[in-house]
N, C-alpha and C positions, 0 to 999 in steps of 0.2 A: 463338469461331466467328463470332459478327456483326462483328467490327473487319475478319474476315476476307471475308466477302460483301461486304461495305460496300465495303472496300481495292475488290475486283475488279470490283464493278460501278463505282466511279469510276474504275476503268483503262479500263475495256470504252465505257464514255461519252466517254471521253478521246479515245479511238483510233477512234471511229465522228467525234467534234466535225472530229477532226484530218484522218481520210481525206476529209470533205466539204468542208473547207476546199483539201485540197491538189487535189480536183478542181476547185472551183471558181478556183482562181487559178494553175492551171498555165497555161504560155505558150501549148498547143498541145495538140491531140489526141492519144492515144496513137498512132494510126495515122501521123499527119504527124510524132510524132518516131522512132516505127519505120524510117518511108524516109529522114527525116535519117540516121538511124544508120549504116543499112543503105549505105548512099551515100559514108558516112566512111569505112566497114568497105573498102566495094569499094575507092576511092583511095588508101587507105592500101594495100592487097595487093596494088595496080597498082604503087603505088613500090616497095615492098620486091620487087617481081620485076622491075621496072626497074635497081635497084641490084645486083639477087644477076646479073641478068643483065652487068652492067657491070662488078662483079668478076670474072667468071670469064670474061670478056676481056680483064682488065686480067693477070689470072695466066698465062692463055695466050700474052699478048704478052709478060709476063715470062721466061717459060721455065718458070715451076713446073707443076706437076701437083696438087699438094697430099698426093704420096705420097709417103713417106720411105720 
């Protein structure tokens, strides 16, 4: 039972060493990379409905419908 305390308090120290380092040497706040994101997220659903909208132009000039 002590190999076993011992194991989990040197995980528990590990993981407290490790979360304080990753705070301190991340590139940016969590808020400044939330609006990165968030900014990826929106550009990226502006092309993908820029495309879907270009495809289904391109099917209507074809003649398709897409109904068999």
């Amino acid at each position: 039972m002590g190999k076993l305390i011992r194991f989990l308090g040197g995980a528990a120290l590990g993981a407290a060493i490790g979360t304080t380092a990753a705070m301190f040497l991340a590139p940016q706040s969590g808020k400044d990379l939330q609006g990165r994101l968030m900014a990826r997220r929106e550009a990226a659903m502006a092309a993908g409905r820029a495309e879907a909208a270009g495809y289904s132009k391109r099917e209507q000039h074809d003649g398709k419908s897409g109904e068999e």
